[in-house]
Every structure is written in C-alpha cells, then in structure tokens.
C-alpha positions in Angstrom: 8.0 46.4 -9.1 5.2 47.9 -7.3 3.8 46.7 -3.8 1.9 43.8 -3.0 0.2 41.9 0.0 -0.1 38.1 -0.2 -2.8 36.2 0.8 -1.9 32.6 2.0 -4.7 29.9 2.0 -4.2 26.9 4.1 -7.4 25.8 5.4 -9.9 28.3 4.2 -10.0 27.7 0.6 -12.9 29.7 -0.7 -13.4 33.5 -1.6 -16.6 34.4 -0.2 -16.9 35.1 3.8 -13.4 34.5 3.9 -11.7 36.7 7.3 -8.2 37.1 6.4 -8.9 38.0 2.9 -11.4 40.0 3.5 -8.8 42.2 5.6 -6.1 41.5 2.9 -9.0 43.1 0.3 -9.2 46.0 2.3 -5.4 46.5 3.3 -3.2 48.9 1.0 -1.9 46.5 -1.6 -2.9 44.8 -4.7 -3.1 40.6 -3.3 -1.5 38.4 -4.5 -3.2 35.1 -3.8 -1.3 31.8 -2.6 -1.5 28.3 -1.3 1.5 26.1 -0.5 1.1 22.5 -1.0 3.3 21.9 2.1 5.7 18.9 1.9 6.1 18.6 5.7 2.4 17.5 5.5 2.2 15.9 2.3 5.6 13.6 2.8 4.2 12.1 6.2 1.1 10.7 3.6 1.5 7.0 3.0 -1.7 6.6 0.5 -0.4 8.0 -2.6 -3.8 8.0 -3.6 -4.9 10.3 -0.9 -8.5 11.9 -2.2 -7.5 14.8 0.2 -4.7 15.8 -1.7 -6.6 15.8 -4.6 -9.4 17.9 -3.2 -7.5 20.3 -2.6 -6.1 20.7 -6.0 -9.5 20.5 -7.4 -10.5 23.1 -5.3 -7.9 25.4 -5.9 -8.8 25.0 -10.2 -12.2 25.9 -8.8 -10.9 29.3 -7.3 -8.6 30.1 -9.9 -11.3 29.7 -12.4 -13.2 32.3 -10.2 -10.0 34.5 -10.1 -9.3 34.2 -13.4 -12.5 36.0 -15.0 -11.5 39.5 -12.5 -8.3 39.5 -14.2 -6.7 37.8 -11.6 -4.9 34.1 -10.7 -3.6 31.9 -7.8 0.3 31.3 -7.3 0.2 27.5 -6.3 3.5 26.3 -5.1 4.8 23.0 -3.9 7.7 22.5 -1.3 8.8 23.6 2.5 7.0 26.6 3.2 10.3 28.8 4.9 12.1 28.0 1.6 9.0 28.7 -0.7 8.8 32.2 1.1 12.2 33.3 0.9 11.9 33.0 -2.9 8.8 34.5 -2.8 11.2 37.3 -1.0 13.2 37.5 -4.3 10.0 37.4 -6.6 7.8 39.8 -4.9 8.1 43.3 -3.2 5.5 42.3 -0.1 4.6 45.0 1.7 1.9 42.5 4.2 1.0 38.9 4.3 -2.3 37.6 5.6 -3.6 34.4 6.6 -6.4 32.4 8.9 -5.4 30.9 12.2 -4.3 27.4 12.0 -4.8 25.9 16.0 -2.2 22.7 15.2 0.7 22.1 16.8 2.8 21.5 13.6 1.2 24.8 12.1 1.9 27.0 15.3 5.3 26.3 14.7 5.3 26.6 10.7 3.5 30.1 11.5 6.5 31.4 14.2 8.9 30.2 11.5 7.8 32.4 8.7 6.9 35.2 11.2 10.4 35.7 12.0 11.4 35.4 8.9 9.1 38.1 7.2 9.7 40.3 10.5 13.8 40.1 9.7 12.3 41.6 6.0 10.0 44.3 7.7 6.9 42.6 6.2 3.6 42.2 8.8 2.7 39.3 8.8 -1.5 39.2 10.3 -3.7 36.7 10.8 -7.8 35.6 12.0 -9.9 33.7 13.3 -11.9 32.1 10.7 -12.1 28.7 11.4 -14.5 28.4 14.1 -17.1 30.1 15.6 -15.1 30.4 19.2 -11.2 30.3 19.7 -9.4 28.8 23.0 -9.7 32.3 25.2 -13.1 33.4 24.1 -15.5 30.9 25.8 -13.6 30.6 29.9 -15.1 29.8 33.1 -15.5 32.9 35.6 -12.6 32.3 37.4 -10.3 32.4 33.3 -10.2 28.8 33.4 -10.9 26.7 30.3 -14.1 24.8 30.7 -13.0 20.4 30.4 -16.7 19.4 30.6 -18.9 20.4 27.3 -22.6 20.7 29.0 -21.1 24.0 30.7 -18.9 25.0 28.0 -21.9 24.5 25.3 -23.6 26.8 27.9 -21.7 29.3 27.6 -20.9 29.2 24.1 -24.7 29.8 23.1 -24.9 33.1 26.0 -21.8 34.5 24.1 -23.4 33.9 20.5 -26.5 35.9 22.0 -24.4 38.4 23.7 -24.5 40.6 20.9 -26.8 41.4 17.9 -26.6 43.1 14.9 -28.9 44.0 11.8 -28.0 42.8 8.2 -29.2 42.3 4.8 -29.8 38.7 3.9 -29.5 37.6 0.1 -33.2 38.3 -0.1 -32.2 41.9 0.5 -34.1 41.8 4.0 -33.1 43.2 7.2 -32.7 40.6 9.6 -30.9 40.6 13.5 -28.2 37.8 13.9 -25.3 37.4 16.1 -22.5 39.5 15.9 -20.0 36.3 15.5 -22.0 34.8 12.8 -22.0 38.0 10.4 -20.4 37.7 7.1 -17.1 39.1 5.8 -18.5 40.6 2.6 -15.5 40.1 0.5 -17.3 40.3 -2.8 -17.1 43.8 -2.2 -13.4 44.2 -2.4 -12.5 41.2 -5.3 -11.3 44.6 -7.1 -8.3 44.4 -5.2 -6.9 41.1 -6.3 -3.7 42.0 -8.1 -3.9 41.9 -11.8 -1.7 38.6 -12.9 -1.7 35.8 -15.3 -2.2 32.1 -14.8 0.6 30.4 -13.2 1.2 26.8 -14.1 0.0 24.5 -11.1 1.9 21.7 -9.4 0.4 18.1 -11.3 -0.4 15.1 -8.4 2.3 13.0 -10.4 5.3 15.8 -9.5 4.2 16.0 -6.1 4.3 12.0 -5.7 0.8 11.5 -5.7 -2.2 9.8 -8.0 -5.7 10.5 -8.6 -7.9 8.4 -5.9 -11.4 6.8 -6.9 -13.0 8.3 -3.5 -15.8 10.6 -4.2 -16.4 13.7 -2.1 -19.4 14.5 -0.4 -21.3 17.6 -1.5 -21.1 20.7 -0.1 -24.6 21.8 -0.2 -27.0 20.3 2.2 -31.1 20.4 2.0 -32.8 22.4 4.6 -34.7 19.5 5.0 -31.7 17.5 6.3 -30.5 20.0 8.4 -33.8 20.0 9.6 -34.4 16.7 10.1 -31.2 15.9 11.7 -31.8 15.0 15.2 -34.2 12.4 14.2 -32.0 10.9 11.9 -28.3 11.1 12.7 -28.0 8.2 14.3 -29.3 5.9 11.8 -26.1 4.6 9.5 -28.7 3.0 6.8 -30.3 6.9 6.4 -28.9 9.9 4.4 -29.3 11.8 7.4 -25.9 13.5 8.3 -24.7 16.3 6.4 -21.0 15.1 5.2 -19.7 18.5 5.6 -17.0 17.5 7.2 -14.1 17.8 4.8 -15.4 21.0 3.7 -15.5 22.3 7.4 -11.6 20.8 7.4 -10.8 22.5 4.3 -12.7 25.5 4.8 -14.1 25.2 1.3 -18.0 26.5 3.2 -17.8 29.2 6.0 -18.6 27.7 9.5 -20.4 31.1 10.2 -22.7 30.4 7.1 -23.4 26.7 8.4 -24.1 28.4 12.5 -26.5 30.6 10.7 -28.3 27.9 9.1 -28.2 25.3 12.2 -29.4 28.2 14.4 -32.3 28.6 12.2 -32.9 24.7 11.7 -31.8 22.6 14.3 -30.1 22.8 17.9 -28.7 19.3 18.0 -26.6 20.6 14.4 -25.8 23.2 16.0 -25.0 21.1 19.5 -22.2 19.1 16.9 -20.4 22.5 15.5 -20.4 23.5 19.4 -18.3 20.0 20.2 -16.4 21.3 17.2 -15.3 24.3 19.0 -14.8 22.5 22.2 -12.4 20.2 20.7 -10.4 22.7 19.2 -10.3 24.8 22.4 -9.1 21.3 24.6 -6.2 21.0 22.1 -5.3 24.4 22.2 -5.3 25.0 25.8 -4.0 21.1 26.4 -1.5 20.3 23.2 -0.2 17.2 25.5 -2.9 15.4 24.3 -1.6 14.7 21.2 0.3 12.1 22.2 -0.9 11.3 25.9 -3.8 11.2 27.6 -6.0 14.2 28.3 -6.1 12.8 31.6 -3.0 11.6 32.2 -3.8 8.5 34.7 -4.9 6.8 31.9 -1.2 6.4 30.7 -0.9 4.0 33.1 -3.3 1.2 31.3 -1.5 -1.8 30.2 -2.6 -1.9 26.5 -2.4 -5.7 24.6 -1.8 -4.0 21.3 -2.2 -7.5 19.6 -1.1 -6.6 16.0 -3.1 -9.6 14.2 -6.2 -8.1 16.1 -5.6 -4.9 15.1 -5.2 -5.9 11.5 -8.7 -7.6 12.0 -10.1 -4.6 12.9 -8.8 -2.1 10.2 -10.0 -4.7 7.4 -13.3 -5.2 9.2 -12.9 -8.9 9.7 -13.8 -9.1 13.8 -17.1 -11.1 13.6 -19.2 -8.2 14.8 -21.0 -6.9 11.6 -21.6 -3.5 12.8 -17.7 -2.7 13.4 -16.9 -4.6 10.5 -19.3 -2.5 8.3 -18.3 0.8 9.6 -14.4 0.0 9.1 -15.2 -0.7 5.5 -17.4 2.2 4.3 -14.5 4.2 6.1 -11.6 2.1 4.1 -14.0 2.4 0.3 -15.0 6.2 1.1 -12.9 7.8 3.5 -16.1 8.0 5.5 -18.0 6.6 8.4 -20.6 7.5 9.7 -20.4 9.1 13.4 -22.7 6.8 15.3 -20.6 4.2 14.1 -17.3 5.8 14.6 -17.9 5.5 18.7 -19.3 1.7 17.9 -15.8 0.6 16.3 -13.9 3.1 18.7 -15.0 1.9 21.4 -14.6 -2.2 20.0 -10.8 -1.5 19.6 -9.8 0.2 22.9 -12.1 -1.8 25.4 -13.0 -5.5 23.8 -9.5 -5.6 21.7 -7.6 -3.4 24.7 -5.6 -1.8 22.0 -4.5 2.0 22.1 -6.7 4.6 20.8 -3.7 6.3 19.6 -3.2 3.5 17.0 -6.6 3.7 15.9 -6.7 7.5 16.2 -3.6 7.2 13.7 -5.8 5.0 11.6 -8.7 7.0 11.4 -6.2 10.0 10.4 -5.3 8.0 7.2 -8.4 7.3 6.0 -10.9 9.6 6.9 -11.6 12.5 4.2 -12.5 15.1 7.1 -9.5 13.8 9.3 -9.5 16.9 11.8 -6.8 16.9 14.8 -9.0 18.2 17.0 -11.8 16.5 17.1 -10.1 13.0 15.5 -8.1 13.3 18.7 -11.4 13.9 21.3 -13.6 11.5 19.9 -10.8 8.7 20.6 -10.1 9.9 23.7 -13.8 10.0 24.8 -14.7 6.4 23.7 -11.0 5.0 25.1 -12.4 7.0 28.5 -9.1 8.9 28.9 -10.3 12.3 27.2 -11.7 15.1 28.7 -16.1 14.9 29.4 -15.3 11.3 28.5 -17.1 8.2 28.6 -16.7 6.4 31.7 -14.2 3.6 31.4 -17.1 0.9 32.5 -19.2 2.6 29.6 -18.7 -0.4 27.4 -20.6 -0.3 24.2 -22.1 -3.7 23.5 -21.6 -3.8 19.3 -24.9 -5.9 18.8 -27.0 -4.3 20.9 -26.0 -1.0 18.9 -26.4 -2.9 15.7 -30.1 -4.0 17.0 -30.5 -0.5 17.9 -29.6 1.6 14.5 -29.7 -0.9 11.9 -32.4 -3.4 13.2 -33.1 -4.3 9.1 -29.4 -4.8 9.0 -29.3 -2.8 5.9 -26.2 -0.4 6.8 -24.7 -4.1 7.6 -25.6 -6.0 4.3 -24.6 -2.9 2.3 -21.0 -2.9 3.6 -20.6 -6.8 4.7 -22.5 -9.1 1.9 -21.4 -12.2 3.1 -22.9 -11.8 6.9 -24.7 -14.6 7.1 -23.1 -16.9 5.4 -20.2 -19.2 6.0 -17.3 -16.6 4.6 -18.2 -14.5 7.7 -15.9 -14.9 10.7 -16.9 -15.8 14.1 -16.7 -12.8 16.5 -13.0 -12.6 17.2 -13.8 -11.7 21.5 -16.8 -12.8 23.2 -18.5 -9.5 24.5 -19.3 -10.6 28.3 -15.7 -11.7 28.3 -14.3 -8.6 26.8 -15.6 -6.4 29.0 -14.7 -8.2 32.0 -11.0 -8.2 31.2 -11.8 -4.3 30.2 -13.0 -3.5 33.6 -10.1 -5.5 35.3 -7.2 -3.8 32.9 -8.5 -0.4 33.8 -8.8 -0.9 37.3 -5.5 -1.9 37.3 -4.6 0.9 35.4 -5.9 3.5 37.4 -5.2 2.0 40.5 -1.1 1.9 39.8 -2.1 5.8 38.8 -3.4 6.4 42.3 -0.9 4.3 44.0 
C-alpha cells in the first residue's frame, strides 16, 4: 500500500481556488479526496427534508463527476467523524491530512479531536484559511485588540487588502495588479496529483434519514450587472437585486476571493456586505460566549415574554403586519428571505413581541439555506440591540413604515400574502405605538437591574 494524503472537504466544496487542496496538490502524496457527512450535525436536523443536506450531496456528484474524468473519485462517508477516521486509519497508509479552517465552536473541537488522534498515528494534520478574506487576528486595533464596532474595523480591513499588491494573469491572459489576499490558488495546475481510484458508492439521503426537499437553490453565478447595480437595489424585496450567494459562500461551493475580486471591481457596498462577513466571523471567534448570551452581556438581564402562541404567529407569518408576514413565508417556501426584510421581522419579534432573539435566531437556523453561525448570530444580536455595533435598543423599526418604504406597490407583500386585503387576513396581533412603549419600558428595566 503506497502513501497517501487526504484531503477533507467540509465547507469548501469545490476544486478550483481551493487553499488546502491546493497545498495538499503540491504536498508529497497522491490525495485522496474526502467529505464526511457528519452525524453530530446532521442528527441535530429536525426537517428531514432539509434542501441543505441535499445540496451538498448534489454538489459532491458534481465534483466527483469532475474527478472522475482525471482518473480519479471522492470517498464520501457517513457517520461520527473520530470513528470514520480511525477506519480510514485501517484502510489507508496516510502520510498527511489537509483541510480548510472551520471558525465554529462545535468544529474547533471536532478539529482537536481528530488532531490528536492522527498525531498518536504520526500523521500531520494542516490546515488554511480559505473561508474568508480576513481571520480573527489579522484585522486588530493598534493596541492587538479586536475591533467591536465595524465602521473602524471595515477601515482597516480595506488598508490591509491594499497593503500589498501583486501582478497576475487574468483568464484573458492579461497582466493585471490585485491584492495579495485576493490571488488565486491555481490548483488546476496540480489536479495531476489526485490519487488514481475508482468510484466509491455514495451515502443515498434515505440511509442517512433524510428526503429530497422541493426548495430550489439559488444560482451561483451572478450578472455583472447585478453586482453592479447592487446598492441601488438591495433593499428593494419586490426586485431581483441581491445576489443569493449566500449558501454557496456557506458551502464554499464559489471562492470568496473570486467574489472580493469582482465586488472590488463593481461595487463597494457588495463589497461593504462580504466585509460584515468577516466581521462577524472575527466577533465569534474572538467572543464564542455569544453563542448562547449576549455579546454584551447586560442585555441578559431583559425580562423576555416569550409568549409561545405569538411566537407561533410569527414563524407562520400570521401577525397582521404584511411585511413580517411576507418575509417569514418566502423564508418558510424557499429557505430564503431577503436581508432588508430579515432586520424588519427581527426586529418585530424581539421588540413589539419581546421574545428572545435566541429563539428566532434558532428559527432562522432551521430554515434558512445560507444559515451561517456567524453572521445568523450578529444579525439577531444587532436588531435585538444586545450585539456588538448594534442597533440601539430605542431603534424600533416601525413594520409599515418599512413596508411603505420598500414595497410601496405592495408587490413583495401580495406575492407572499394573497389574501392581504381581504377578510382571511388577521388584524395586527400588537399595536405598534403600544409595542414600542412596553419595548422601551422592558429594556430600561433590563439594563437598569444590569447597572444596579
């Protein structure tokens, strides 16, 4: 049996521009691709007709149909990843295993484990940053801190991109000068050294518990003209004016240095959203607490009414207030909503309903295709007012002006909510002047048995 390295896909499931494996290419082995459909993950699903399972898998046919005409495959297993490596122990002589960073909690721990375990085998185990542009120690204040407030942080983010230049070939074939953090791994360079290997049989949905779901998923090409376009139109729900990348930035099925390039080019505010991107995932490093509390932590001490007949109002899109309503059922039919919309309905739950983001933060991790910790986590956190370069607790979003604001024609409304208007449409469940009144007082109170 001779030597091999393993490459293990989690998050960045594509071949081209890909960091690890384009180290893995280059190490001294044959690689033996990999991906572990992990059970720790997939048992905590409820929706057996999760569309992200099944994206995955449909992704990972796509690779293995790429793999499979340079003589090569994919070993796709299913299971808990310590005991899926030590029988990949027994099957394989690995002489290195490679990987991308993964920044969640739960995955910093599955990473130790199977460090320790390949170290008590003499096997490196090595692994890069690929999934965002910035990691947790690369963008600090002066003084080492990390930055809490974004305006700064985005600051220095964009000096860093600049801070270094090189000259590459584009696919034209012309030179061109970009940044030094948004150059591509070539890895197409190296696909000769994917080990020679059959096709293994794959893991069906149906024998790892789950069923094909009816969701579609977005593309993952984007017209120029969008990107272009998109500070004009992002915050218009009715318009095709986002770029629904998001599960594909989640999965890392696109490179996030490709989609930099491309926004630098194009547009700053695009770029401005993969730079709150970062941010996020820098907070939760540096700040894994707020997982389950409150960035800052004062804002434990609100008194939530977690009614659960509200709540179940509000994840069915029955509260009387069309715009919330609308937005909670594109995201329950699509596993999307769209982002102005997801601080409109945020917002609705944790200040006129008073219920804790963290139940609709769970909710949101359900349902939404591009469910990302990170930022899933800061967005709540932001519109509850507890998270870091939050909105300001008395920043109460009034749901009708919003609606009279970004869907004036009502068309993102009538689209998702077909009986607004008529008599099958509730009253609004809170009156809005009310709401925020007993807002402001629960809050003050909050904060005040904080301070006292």
């Amino acid at each position: 049996m001779s030597k091999v390295s393993i490459f293990w896909f989690r998050r960045g499931l594509r071949l081209q521009d890909n960091a690890g494996l384009y180290h893995a290419l280059k190490g001294n082995h044959p690689v033996v691709p990999l991906f572990i459909f992990d059970r720790e993950i997939l048992d905590e699903l409820e929706d057996k007709k999760d569309a992200r399972v099944e994206f995955i898998r449909d992704t990972l046919k796509e690779m293995r149909k790429e793999l499979k005409e340079m003589g090569s495959s994919i070993v796709v297993r299913y299971g808990f990843p310590e005991k899926i490596w030590a029988g990949l122990l027994e099957e394989y002589d690995i002489g290195a295993v490679y990987t991308n960073h993964d920044y969640e909690p739960y995955a910093i721990k599955r990473d130790d484990k199977v460090r320790k375990l390949l170290e008590e085998n003499n096997i490196s185990f090595h692994t890069y940053k690929d999934h965002v542009i910035f990691e947790k120690d690369e963008v600090l204040k002066d003084d080492g801190d990390p930055y809490v407030v974004f305006t700064p942080y985005s600051r220095r983010w964009r000096e860093k991109l600049e801070s270094k230049m090189v000259a590459v070939t584009n696919e034209s074939g012309e030179e061109e000068t970009i940044s030094y953090y948004l150059k591509p791994y070539p890895t197409e360079d190296h696909f000769d050294n994917f080990e020679r290997m059959s096709t293994p049989p794959f893991p069906t949905l149906e024998e790892m518990g789950f069923e094909q779901a009816d969701i579609e998923i977005p593309s993952k090409t984007v017209s120029r003209g969008l990107i272009r376009n998109y500070d004009k139109t992002r915050d218009y729900p009715a318009k095709d004016g986002t770029s629904r990348l998001g599960i594909h930035f989640r999965f890392g099925t696109i490179s996030i240095r490709e989609k930099a390039r491309r926004a630098k080019e194009l547009n700053d505010t695009f770029l401005n959203e993969l730079i709150w991107r970062d941010f996020y995932a820098m907070i939760l490093a540096h700040f894994p607490h707020v997982v389950d509390n409150s960035f800052r932590e004062k804002y434990d001490f609100i008194k939530w009414r977690n009614n659960e007949e509200e709540f179940k109002k509000w994840c069915e899109g029955r509260t009387g207030y069309p715009i919330v309503d609308a937005g909670m059922r594109q995201l329950n039919q699509t596993g999307y909503m769209h982002n102005r919309v997801r601080m409109i309905t945020a917002s609705f739950l944790t200040k006129h309903l008073l219920i804790d983001w963290r139940w609709g933060e769970a909710y949101f991790a359900k349902k939404l295709l591009d469910y990302e910790l990170a930022s899933n986590n800061g967005g709540w956190q932001w519109a509850a007012g507890s998270g870091t370069d939050a909105a300001p607790y008395f920043r109460i979003f009034n749901p009708t002006s919003q609606q009279e604001k970004y869907d004036k024609n009502l068309e993102y409304v009538k689209k998702w909510v077909p009986e607004y208007g008529t008599s099958d449409y509730p009253e609004p469940m809170v009156d809005h002047k009310e709401a925020r009144e007993r807002c402001l007082e629960v809050y003050k109170a909050g904060l005040g048995r904080a301070e006292g």
